[in-house]
C-alpha positions as CSV (number, residue, x, y, z in Angstrom):
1,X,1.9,-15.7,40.1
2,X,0.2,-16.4,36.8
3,X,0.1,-19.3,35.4
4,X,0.5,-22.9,37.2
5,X,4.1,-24.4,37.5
6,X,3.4,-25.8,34.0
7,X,4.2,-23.1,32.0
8,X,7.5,-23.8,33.9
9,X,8.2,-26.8,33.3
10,X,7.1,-26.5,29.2
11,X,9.6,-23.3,29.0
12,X,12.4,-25.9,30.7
13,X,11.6,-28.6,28.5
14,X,11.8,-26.2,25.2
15,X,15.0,-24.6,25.9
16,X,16.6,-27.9,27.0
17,X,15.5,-29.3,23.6
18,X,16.5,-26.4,21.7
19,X,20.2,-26.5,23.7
20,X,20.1,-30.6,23.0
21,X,19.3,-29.5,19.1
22,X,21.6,-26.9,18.7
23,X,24.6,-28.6,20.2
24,X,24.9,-31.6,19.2
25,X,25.9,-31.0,16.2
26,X,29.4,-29.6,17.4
27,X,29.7,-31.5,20.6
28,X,29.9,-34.7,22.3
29,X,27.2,-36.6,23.6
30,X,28.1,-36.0,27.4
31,X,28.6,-32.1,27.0
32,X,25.7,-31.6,25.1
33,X,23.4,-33.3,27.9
34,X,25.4,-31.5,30.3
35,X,24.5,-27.9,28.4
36,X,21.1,-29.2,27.9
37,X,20.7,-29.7,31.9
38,X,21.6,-26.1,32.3
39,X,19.4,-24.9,30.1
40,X,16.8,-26.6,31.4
41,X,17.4,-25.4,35.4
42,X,18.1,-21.6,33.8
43,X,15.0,-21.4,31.6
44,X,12.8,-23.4,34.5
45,X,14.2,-20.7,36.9
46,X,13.3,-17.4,34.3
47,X,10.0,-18.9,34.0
48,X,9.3,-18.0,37.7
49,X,10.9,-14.5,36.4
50,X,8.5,-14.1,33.6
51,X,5.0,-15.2,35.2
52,X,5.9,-12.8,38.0
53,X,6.6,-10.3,35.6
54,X,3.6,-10.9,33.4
55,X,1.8,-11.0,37.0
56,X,3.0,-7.5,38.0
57,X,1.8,-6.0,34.4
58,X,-1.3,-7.9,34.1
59,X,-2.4,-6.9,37.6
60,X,-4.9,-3.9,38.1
61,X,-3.4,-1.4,40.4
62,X,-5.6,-1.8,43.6
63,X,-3.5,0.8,46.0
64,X,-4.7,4.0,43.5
65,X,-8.0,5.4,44.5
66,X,-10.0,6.2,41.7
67,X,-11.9,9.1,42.2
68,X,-14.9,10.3,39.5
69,X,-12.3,11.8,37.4
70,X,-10.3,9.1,36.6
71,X,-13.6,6.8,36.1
72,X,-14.3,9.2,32.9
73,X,-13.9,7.1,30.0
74,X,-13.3,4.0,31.4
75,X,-17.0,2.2,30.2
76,X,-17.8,1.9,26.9
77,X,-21.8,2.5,26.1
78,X,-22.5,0.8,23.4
79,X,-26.0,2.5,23.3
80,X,-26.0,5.8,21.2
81,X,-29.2,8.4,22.0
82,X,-31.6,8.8,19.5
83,X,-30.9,11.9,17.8
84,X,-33.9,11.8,14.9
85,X,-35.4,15.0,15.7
86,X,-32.1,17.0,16.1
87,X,-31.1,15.8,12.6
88,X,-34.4,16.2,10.9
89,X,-34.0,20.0,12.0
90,X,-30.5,20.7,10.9
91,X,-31.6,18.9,7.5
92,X,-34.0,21.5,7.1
93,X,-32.6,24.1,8.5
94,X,-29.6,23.6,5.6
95,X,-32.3,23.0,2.9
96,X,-33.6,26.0,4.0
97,X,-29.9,27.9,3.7
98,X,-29.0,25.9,0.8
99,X,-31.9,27.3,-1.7
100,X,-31.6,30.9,-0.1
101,X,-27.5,30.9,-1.0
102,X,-28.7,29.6,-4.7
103,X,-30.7,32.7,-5.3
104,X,-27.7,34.6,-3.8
105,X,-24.9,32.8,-5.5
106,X,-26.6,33.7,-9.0
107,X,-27.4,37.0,-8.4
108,X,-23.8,37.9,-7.0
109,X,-21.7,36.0,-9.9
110,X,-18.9,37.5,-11.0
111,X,-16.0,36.3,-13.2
112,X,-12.6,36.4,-12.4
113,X,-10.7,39.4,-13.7
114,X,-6.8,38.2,-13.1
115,X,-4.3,41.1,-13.9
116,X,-2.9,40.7,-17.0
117,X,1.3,39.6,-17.0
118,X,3.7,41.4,-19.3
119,X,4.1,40.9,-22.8
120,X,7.6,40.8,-24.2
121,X,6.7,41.2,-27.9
122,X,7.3,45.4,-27.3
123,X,10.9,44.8,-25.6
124,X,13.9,45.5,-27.6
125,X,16.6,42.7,-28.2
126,X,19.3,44.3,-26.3
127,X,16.9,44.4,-22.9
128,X,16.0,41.1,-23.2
129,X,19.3,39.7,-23.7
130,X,20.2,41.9,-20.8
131,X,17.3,40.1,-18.9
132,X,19.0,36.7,-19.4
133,X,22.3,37.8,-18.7
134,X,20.9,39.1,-15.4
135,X,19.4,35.6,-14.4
136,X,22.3,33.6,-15.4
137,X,24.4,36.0,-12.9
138,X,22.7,35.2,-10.3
């Protein structure tokens, strides 16, 4: 079990106050200590319930082996390699790339050319009113 028979013994004593507090507004003296001796034997009881619950989920699961595979992952290193050289060559190896794609990017510019849309300055009347006829069909 976890815990000591504490925890028990504190749950009793807080639901038998909380029955006592609750109650005695709307009862008698001898039915609310009644209730409130309930509560206390139910919630002392449930305790046992929930450390032996809390017991079952805290526990690590002993009967699965673990094999290699299921060890992956399960250790934090806190340690990272050090990894100076590998990113002093990628710098330089994108310096490198970066002023050659310069030289290309200004040699190879070209602005954009987007087709031109419609003009409706040379339709007639009668076509465009037979446009927004059509769209208010529809």
């Amino acid at each position: 079990m976890l815990g000591s028979i504490r925890w028990n013994i504190g749950i009793a004593v807080l639901g038998c106050g909380l029955t006592f507090a609750f109650s005695i507004g709307n009862n008698g003296i001898s039915i609310t200590l009644l209730r409130s001796v309930y509560a206390l034997v139910a919630c002392f009881v449930l305790a046992y319930g929930l450390r032996y619950l809390l017991h079952i989920l805290s526990a690590p699961a002993a009967d699965v082996q673990s094999s290699s595979e299921e060890a992956k992952g399960s250790n934090l290193d806190m340690a990272t390699p050090d990894d100076g050289e590998d990113i002093q060559r990628l710098l330089q190896q994108q310096l490198g790339e970066g002023e050659a794609r310069e030289e290309a990017d200004i040699t190879s510019f070209q602005p954009l050319a987007p087709p031109r849309m419609m003009s409706v300055k040379d339709k007639s009347p009668e076509e465009l009113a037979e446009a927004v006829r059509h769209l208010k069909e529809s």
